[in-house]
C-alpha positions in Angstrom: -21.0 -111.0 37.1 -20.7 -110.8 41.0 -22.7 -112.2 43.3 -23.5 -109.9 46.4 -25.1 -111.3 49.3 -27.7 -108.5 50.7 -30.0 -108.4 53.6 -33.4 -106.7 52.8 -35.0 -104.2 55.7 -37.5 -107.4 56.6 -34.0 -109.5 57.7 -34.5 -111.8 54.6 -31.0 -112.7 52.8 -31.2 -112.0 49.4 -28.3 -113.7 46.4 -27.8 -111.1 43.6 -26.2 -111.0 40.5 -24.7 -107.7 40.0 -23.5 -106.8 36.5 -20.8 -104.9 35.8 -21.8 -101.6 33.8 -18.3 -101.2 32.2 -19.5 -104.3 30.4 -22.7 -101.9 28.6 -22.4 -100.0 25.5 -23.9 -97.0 24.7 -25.9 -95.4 21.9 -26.6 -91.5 22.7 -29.6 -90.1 20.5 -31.0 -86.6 19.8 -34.9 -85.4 20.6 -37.4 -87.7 21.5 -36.9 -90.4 23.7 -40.4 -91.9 22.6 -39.3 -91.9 19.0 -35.9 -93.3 20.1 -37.4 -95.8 21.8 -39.4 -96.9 18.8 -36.9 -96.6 16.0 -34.8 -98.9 18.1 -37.1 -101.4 18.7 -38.5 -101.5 14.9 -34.8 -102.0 13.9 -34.2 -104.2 16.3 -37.2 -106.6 14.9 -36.1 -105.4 10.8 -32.9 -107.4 11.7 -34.9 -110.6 12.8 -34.7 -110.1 16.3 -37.2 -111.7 18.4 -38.2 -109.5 21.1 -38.9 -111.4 24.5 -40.6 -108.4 25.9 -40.6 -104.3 26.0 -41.7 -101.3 27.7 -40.2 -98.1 27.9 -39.4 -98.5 31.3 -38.1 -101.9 31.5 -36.3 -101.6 28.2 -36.4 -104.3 25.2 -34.6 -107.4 25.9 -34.8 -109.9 22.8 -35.2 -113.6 22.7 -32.2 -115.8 23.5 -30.6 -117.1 20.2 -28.6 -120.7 20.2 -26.1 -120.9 18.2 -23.3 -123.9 17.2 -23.3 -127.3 16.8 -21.6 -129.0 19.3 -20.8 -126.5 21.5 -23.6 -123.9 21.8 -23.7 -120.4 22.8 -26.8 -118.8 23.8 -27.3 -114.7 23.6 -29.2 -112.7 24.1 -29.4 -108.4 24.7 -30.9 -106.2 27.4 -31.5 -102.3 26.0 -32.1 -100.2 28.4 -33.5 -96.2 27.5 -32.3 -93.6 29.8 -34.5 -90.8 28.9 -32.8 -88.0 30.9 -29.4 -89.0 29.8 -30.7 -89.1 26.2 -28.8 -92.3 25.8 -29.7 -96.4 25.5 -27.4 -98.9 27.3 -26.7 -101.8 26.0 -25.8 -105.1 27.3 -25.0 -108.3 25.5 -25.8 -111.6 27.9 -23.9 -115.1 26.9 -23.3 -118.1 28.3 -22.1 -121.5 26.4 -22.0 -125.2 26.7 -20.4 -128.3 25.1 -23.1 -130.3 24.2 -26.6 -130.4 23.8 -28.3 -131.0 26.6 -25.2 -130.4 29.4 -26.3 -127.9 31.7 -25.7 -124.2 30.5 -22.3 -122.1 31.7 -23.1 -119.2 34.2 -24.4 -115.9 32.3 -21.7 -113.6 31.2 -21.3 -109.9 29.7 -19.1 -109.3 26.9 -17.9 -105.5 26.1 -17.0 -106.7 22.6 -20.0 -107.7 21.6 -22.3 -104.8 22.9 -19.9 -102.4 21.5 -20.5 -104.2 18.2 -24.5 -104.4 18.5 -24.4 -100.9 19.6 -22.5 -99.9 16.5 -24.7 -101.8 14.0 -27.5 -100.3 15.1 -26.2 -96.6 15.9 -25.5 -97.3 11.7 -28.6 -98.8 10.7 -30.1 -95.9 12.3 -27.7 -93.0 11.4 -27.7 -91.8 14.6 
């Protein structure tokens, strides 16, 4: 994650977080994106996932998952549908801390484990 400082037309400073897309996977799909859209969402809850909210324009992004005992890791993933590229990027958020209740690391991107969700589900739907 970067952060970029940015200056909006109305002179207002503005602190981004820019995410690197070399950290998204990719699932490519053939036809319709409405049907893509939906197969990947039903899958996507068939596997237990929780979704936190989804449109075809904003994409699906599912309900952040704690895991561990002691230290905790919390994910979550961000699918986005790119209708005219006939592809779905994929982005896997984490970030971790020692103990319950510490405060949370910042949010980071892992490759590995997009490229693993994408391939899961690029199986489950024999695409």
């Amino acid at each position: 994650m970067n952060l970029k400082t940015i200056i909006t037309s109305g002179g207002l400073l503005c602190l981004c977080a820019v995410f690197s897309l070399a950290q998204a996977a990719e699932l490519s799909y053939n036809g319709d994106a409405d049907i893509a859209y939906t197969a990947v969402l039903n899958q996507l809850k068939n596997d237990g996932f929780e979704i936190e909210s989804a449109s075809k324009d904003a994409g699906i992004q599912t309900a952040a998952v704690t895991a561990g005992r002691f230290k905790q890791t919390n994910t979550y993933m961000r699918l986005t549908l790119l209708p005219e590229e006939k592809r779905i990027r994929l982005i896997v958020y984490s970030a971790w801390r020692m103990t319950p209740g510490s405060p949370w690391s910042s949010t980071k991107t892992s490759e590995e484990k997009a490229a693993a969700a994408a391939l899961k589900l690029k199986g489950e739907l024999h695409w």
